[in-house]
C-alpha positions as CSV (number, residue, x, y, z in Angstrom):
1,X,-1.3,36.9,15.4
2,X,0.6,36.5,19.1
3,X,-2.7,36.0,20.9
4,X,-3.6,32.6,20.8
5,X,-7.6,33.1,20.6
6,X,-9.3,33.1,17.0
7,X,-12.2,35.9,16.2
8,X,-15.1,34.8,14.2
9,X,-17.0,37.3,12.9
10,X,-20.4,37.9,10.8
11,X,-19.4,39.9,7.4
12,X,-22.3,42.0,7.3
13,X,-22.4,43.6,10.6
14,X,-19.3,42.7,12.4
15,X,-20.9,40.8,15.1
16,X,-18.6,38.4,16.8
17,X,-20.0,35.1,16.6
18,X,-17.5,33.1,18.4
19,X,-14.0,32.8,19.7
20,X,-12.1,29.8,19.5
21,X,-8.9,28.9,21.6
22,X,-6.0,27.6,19.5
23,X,-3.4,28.0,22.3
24,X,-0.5,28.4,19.6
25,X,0.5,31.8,18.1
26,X,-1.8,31.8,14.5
27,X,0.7,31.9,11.5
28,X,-2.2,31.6,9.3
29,X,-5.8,31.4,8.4
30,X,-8.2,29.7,6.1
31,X,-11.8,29.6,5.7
32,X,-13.7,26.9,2.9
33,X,-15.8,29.7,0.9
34,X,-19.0,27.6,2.3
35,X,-18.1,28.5,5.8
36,X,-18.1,24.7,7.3
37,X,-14.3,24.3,7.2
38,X,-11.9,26.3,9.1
39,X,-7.6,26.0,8.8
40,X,-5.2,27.3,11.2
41,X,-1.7,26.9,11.0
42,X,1.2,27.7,13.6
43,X,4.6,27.4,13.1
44,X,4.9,23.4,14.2
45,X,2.0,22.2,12.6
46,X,-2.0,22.7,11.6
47,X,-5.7,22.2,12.3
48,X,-8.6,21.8,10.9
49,X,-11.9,22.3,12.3
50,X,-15.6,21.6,10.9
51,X,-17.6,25.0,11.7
52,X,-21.2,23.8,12.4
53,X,-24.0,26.5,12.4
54,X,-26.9,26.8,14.4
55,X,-30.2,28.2,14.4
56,X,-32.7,27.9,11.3
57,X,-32.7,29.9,8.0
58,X,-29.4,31.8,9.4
59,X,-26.3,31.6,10.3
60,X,-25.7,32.1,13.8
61,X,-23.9,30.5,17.2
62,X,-21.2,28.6,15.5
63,X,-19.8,25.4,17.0
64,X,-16.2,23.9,16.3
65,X,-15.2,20.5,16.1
66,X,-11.2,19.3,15.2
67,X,-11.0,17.0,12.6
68,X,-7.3,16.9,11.8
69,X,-3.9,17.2,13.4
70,X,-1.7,18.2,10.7
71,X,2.5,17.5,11.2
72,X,3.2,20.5,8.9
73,X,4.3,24.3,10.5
74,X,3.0,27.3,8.3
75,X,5.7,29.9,9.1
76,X,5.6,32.9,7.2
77,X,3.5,30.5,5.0
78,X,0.0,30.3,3.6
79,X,-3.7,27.7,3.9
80,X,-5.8,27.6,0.9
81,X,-9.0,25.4,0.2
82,X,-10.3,24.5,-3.4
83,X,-13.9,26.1,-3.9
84,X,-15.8,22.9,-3.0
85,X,-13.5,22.6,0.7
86,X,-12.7,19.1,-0.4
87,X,-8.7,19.8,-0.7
88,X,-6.6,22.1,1.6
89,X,-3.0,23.3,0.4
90,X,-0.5,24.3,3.4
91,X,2.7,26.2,2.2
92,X,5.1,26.2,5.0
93,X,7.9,23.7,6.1
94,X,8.1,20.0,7.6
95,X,11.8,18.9,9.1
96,X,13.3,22.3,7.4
97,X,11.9,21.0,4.1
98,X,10.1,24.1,2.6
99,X,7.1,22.2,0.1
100,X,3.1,22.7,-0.1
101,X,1.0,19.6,0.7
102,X,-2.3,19.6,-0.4
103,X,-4.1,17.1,1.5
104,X,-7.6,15.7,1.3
105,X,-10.0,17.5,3.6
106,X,-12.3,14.4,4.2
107,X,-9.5,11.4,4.5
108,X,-6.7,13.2,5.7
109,X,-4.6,11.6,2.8
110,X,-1.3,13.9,1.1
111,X,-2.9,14.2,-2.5
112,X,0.4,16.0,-3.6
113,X,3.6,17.5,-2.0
114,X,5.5,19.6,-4.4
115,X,9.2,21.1,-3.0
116,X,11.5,24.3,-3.4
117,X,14.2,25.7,-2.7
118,X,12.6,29.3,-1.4
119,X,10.5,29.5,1.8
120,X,6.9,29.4,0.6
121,X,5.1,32.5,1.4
122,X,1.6,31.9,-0.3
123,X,-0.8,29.5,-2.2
124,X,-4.2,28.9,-3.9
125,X,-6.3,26.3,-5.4
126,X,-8.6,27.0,-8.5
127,X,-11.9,26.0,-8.2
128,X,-11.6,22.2,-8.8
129,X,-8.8,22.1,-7.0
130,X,-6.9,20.9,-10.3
131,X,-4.1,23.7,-10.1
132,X,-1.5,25.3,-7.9
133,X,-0.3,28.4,-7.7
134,X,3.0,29.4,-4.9
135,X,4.3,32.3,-4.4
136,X,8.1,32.1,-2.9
137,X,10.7,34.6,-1.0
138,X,12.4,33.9,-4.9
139,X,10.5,36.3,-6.0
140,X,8.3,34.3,-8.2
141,X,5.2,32.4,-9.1
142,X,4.5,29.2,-10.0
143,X,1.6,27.0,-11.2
144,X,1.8,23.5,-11.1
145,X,-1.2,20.9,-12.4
146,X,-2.3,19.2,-9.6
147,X,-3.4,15.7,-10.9
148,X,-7.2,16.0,-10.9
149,X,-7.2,12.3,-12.4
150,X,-6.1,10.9,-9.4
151,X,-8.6,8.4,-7.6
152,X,-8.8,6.5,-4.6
153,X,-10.8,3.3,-5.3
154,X,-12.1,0.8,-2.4
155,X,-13.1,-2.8,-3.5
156,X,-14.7,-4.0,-0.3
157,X,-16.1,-7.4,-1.4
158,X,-14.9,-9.5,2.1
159,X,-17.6,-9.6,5.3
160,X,-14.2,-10.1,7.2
161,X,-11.1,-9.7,6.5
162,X,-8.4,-8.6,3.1
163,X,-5.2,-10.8,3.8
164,X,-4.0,-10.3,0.1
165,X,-3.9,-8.6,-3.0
166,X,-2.5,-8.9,-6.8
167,X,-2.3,-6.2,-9.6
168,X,-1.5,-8.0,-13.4
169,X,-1.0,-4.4,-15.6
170,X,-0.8,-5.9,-19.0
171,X,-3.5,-8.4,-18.8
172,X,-5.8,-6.0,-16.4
173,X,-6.3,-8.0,-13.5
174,X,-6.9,-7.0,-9.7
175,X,-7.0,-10.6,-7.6
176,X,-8.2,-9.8,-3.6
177,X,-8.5,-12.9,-1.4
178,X,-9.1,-13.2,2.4
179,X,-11.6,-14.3,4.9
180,X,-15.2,-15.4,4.6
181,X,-16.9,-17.7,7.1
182,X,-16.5,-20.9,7.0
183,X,-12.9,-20.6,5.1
184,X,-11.7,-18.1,2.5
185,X,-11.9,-16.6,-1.1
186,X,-10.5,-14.9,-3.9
187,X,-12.1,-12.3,-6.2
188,X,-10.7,-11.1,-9.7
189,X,-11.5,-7.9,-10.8
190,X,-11.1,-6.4,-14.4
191,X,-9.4,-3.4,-14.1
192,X,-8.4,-2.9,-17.8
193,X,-10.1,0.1,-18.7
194,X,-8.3,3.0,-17.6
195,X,-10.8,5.2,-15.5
196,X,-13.9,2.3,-15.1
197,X,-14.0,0.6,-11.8
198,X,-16.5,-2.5,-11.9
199,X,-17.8,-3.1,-8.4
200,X,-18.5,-6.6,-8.8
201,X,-16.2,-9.2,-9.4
202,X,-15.7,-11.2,-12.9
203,X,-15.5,-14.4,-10.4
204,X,-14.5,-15.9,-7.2
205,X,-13.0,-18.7,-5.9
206,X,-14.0,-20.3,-2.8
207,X,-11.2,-22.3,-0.3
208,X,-11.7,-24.2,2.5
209,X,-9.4,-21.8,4.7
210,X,-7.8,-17.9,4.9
211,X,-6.3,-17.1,2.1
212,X,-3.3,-15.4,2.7
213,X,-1.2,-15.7,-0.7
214,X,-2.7,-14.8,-4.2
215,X,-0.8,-14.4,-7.1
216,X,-1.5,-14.5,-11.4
217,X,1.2,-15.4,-13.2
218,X,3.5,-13.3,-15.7
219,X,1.7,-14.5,-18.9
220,X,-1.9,-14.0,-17.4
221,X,-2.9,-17.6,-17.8
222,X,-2.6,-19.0,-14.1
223,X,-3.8,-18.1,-10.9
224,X,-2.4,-19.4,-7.2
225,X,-4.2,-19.1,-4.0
226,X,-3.1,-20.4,-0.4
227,X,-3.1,-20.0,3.6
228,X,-4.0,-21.6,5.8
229,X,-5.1,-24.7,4.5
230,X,-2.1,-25.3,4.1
231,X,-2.2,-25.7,0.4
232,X,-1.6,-23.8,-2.6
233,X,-3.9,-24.5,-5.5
234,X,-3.3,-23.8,-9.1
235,X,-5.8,-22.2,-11.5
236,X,-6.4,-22.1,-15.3
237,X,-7.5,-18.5,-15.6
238,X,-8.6,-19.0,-19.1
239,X,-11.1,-22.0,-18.4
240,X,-12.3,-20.0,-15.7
241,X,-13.5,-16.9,-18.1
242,X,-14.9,-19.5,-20.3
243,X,-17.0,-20.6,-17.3
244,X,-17.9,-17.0,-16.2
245,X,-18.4,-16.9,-20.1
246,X,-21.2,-19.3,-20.2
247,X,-22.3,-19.5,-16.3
248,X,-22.5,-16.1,-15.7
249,X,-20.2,-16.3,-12.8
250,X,-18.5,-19.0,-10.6
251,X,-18.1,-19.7,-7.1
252,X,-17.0,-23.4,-7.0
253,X,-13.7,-24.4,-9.3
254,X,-11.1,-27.3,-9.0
255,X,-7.5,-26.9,-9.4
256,X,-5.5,-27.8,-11.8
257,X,-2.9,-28.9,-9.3
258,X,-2.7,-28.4,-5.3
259,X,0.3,-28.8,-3.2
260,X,0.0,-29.7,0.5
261,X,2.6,-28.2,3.0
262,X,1.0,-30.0,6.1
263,X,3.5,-32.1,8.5
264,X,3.2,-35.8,9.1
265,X,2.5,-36.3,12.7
266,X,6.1,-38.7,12.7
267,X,7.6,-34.7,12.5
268,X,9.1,-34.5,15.9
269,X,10.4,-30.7,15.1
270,X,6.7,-29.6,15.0
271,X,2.5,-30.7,15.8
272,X,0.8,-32.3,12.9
273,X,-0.6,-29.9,10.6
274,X,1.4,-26.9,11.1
275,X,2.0,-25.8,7.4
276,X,0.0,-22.7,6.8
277,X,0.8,-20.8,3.8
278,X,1.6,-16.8,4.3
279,X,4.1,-16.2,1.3
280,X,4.7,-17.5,-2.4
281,X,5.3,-15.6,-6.0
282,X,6.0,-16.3,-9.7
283,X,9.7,-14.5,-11.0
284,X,9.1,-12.1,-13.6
285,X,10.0,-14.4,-16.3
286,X,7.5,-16.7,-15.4
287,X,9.8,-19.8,-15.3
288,X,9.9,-20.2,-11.8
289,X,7.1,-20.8,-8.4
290,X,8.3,-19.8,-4.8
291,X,6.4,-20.6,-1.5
292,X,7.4,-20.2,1.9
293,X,5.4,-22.5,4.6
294,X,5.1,-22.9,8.4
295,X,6.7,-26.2,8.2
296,X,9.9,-24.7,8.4
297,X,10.5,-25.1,4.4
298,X,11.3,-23.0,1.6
299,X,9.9,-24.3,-1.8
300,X,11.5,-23.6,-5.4
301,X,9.1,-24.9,-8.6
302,X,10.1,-25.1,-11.9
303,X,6.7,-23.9,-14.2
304,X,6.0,-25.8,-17.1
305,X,4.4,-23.4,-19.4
306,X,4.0,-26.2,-22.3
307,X,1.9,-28.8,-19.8
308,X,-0.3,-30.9,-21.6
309,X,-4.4,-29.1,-22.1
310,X,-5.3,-32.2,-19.5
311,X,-2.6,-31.8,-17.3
312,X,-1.6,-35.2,-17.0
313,X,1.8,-33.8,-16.0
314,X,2.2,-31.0,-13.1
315,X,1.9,-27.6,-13.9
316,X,4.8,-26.9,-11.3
317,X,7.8,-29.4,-10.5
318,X,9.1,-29.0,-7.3
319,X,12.7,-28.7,-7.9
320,X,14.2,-28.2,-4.7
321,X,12.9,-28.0,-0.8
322,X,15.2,-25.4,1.1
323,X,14.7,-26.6,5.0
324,X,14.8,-22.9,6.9
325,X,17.4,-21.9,9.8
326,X,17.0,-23.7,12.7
327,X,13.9,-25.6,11.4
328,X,12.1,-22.1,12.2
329,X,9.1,-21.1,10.6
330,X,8.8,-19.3,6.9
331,X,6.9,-16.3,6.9
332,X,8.2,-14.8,3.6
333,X,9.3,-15.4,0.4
334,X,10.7,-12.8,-2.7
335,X,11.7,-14.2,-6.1
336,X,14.0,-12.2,-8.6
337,X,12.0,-11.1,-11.8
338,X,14.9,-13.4,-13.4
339,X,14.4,-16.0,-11.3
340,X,18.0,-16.5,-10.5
341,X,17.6,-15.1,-6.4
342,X,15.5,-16.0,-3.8
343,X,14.8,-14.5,-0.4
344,X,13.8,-16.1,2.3
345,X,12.5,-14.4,5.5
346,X,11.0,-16.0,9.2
347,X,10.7,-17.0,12.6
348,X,14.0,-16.3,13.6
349,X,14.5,-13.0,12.6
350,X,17.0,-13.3,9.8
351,X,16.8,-13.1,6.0
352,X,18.4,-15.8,3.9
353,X,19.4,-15.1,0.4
354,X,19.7,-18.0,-2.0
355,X,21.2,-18.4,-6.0
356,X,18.2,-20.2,-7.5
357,X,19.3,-20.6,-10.8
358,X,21.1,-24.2,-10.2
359,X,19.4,-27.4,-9.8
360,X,20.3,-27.4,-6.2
361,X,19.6,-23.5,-4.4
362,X,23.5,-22.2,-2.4
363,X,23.4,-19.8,0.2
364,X,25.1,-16.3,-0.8
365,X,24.2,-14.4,2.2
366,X,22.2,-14.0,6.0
367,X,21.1,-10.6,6.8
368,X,20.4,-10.4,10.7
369,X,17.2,-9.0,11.8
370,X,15.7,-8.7,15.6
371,X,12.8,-10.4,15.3
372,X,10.6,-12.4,13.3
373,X,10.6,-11.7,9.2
374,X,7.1,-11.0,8.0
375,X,7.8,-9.5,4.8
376,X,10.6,-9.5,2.2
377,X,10.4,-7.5,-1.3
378,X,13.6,-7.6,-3.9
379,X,14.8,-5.5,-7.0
380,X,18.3,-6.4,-8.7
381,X,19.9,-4.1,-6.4
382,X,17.8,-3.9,-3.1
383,X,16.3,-6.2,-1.0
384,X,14.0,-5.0,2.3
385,X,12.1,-6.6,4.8
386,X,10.6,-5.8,7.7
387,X,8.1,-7.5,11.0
388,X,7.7,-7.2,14.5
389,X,11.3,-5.5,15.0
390,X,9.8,-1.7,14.5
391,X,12.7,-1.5,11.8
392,X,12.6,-1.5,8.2
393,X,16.3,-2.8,6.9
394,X,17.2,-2.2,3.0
395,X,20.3,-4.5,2.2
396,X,22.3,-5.1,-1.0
397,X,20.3,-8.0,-2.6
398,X,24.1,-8.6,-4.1
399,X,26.3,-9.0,-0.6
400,X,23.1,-8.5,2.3
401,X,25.5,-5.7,3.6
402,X,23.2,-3.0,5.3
403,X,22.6,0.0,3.2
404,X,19.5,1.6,5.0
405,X,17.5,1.8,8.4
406,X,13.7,3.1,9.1
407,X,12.5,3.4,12.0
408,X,8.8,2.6,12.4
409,X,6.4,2.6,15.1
410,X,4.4,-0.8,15.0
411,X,4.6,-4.2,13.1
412,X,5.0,-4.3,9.5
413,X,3.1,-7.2,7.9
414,X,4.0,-6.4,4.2
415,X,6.2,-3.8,2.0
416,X,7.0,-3.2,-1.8
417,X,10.3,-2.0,-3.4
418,X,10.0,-0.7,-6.5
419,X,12.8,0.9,-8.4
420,X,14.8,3.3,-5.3
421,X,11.0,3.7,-3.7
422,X,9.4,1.7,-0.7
423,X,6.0,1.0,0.3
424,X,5.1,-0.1,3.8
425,X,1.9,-0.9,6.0
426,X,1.7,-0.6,9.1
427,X,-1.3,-0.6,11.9
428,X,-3.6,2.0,10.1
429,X,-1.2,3.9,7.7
430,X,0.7,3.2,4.6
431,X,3.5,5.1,3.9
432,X,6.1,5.4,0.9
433,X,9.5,6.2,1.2
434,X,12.4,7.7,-1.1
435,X,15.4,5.3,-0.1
436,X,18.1,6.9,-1.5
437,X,17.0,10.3,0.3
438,X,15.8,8.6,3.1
439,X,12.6,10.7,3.1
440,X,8.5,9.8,3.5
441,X,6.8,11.0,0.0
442,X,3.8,10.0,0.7
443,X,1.4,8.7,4.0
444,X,-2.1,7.8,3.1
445,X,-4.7,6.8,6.1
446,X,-6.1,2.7,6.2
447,X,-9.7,3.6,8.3
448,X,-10.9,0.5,7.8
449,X,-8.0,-2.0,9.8
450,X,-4.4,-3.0,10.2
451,X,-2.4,-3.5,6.4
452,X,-1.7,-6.8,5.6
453,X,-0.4,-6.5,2.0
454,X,0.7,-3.9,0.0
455,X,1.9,-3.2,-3.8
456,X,3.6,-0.6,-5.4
457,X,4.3,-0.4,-9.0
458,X,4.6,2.6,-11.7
459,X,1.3,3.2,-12.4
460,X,-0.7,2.9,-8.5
461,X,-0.2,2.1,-4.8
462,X,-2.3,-1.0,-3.9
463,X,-3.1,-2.1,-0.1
464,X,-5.4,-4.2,2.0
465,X,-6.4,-3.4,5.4
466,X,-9.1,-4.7,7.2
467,X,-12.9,-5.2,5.3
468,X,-11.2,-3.9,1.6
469,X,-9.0,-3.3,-0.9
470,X,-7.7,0.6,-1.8
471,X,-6.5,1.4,-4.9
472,X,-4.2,4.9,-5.2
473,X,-3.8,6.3,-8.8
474,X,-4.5,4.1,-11.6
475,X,-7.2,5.8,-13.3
476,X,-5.7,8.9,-13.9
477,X,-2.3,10.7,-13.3
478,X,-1.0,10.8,-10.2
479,X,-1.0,13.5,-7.5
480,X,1.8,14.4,-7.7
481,X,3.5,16.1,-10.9
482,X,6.3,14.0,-11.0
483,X,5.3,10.7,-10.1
484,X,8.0,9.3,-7.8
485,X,8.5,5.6,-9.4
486,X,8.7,6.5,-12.4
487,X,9.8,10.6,-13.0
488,X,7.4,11.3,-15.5
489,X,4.7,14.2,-15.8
């Protein structure tokens, strides 16, 4: 109630084991039915505690120690754990939003937020924590599946450090690349079987440097890694399952073709060497090869899907090089799915959109940032990008006028639109945003490091920070009922 002091008492005889100081009036209680997790909820936000016992063969002297501070208020609401204490629901409000968030007990991570119109006055979990059940000031009760399928995957295959990551749905490929001593590497995973998660890789390639770009290409067949060698090389992903086929693995493969972005020392404008590699992509259609480079340069490619077997011809014909405002650094580059756009994103804080389906690329439109560009992600109708500013923008990708601002509170190193949705990572979080409402769906914890890429598509949420890879969904429905990219059960 009022007081702000919690009673813990023994069942059996009434004996009052402990009192705990919560220093806020108690809106509500919960206890995990095995007695080691305790929920209490005010009307501005929640805790949760871990209740350690001591003493031998009984229960007796409790200890508490916070694990949680939670944003969301219960007023007038309701905590609930499953059986096993592994997922807490809080029915309440956040911002005047009335919902019930069901969070992940030993992460911290939203597993689910479901929304109404009524002020939420109660809630349970069954069992496995697989359904819902609210009670509202409507006068009614509702279950909801709660997404059991849901996983939260970790490939953690670098001793250092995850720069990058690529998801290929239809041909069931998960490419992570990054640091390793003495240079970089890239691992492909198979992910094609729905709810099977191989720990070890089908192969890896080593470079001579970071790798801070990855990316497979539309039709499955090649594979691009660069960074700061300051070269992109070009794979054959089919002679490389051959060799995996008959080697059993492989660690040490030429490319095809490699481009080098390095500066001749005769460059004035910059030292020798300066062309490290942070940004490239294949358009949807598979026709064209972007790259953004530290030399100041973007690069368009035109992909020759029809190359000879031996390759005596390149792979990728560099059709145009776009020279960057004021000579300044590239950090980023976004290619339309068509091809026919290009984004290009830097050193000087401004984004510069380009018509890339000519011979030579024309300027459309510059979209003024604060400071340096890190990341730049487009959809036909959208484009957003985001760095050191502490400011996501979301333009028109058609006229660059500004449609959207979020505030954030650190430096955003990478972000994903897909369809009216927008995933970001920031310094230990990732966090995924309803434009058009202008509202955070979902904020999942990174424990392991700063993000430095992130994906988003219909089917998971994808992001590297520090020593792995997380994978959110993709095995199973997701948490929430209605999956936000896509609006199906």
């Amino acid at each position: 109630g009022d007081a702000t002091m919690l009673n813990l008492y023994e069942m059996a005889s009434g004996q009052l084991l402990r009192k705990l100081y919560i220093y806020v009036p108690a809106e509500s209680l919960a206890l995990s039915f095995d007695g080691t997790k305790l929920a209490v909820g005010s009307a501005s936000s929640a805790k949760l505690f871990q209740v350690h016992w001591g003493g031998t063969g009984s229960k007796t002297r409790p200890s508490t120690e916070k694990m949680l501070d939670l944003p969301q208020g219960t007023p007038q609401g309701a905590l609930a754990f499953s059986f096993d204490g592994l997922n807490l629901a809080l029915a309440g409000e956040i911002r005047s939003d009335r919902m019930v968030t069901v969070i992940s007990t030993t992460t911290g991570a939203t597993m689910r937020q479901q929304k109404f119109e009524e002020r939420v006055r109660c809630v349970a979990l069954d069992s496995t924590g697989a359904r819902m059940l609210c009670g509202t000031f409507g006068k009614v009760a509702e279950l909801y599946y709660q997404g059991s399928g849901t996983t939260m995957k970790h490939y953690g295959p670098s001793p250092d450090t995850v720069r990058c990551v690529f998801i290929h749905q239809k041909h069931g490929l998960l490419a992570v690349a990054g640091d390793t001593p003495g240079g970089g590497t890239v691992w492909v995973y198979d992910v094609s079987q729905r709810g099977r998660h191989p720990d070890k890789a089908l192969f890896k390639l080593a470079r001579s440097n970071k790798v801070w770009s990855v990316n497979i290409s539309p039709d499955g067949r090649w594979l691009t890694a660069g960074g700061y060698d300051m070269k992109i090389g070009v794979y054959d992903l089919g002679c490389l399952r051959e060799m995996v086929s008959e080697q059993g693995g492989v660690s040490q493969a030429e490319p095809i073709q490699e481009m080098d972005y390095s500066v001749p020392p005769e460059d004035g404008l910059y030292r020798e060497g300066l062309g490290f590699v942070w940004s490239s992509a294949f358009s949807g259609n598979g026709l064209v090869f972007v790259a953004g480079s530290w030399n100041g340069n973007a690069y368009v490619y035109d992909v020759d899907n029809n190359a000879p077997p031996h390759f005596e011809t390149p792979l990728l014909r560099q059709r145009a090089k776009i020279p960057f405002t004021r000579r300044e650094r590239v950090y980023a580059v976004a290619i339309s799915d068509s091809g026919d756009k290009l984004a290009v994103g830097g050193r000087d804080g401004n984004v510069v959109m380009y018509k890339c389906n000519e011979e030579t690329p024309r300027k459309q439109w510059v979209a003024e940032g604060r400071d340096s560009v890190y990341t730049v992600s487009l959809t036909p109708q959208l484009c957003a990008f985001a760095g050191t500013s502490r400011v996501v923008q979301v333009v028109s990708s058609l006229t660059g006028d500004l449609l959207y601002k979020f505030p954030i509170f650190g430096n955003v190193q990478s972000l994903s639109l897909h369809k009216s949705f927008l995933a970001l990572g920031e310094e230990s979080t990732v966090a995924v945003y309803d434009i058009h409402k202008r509202v955070e769906v979902l904020c999942l914890p990174s424990v392991h490091g700063p993000v430095h890429h992130v994906v988003l598509d219909d089917d998971e949420l994808i992001f590297a920070g520090g020593k792995q890879v997380t994978m959110y969904g993709g095995t199973g429905d997701f948490a929430w009922y209605q999956a936000p990219c896509t609006g199906r059960h």
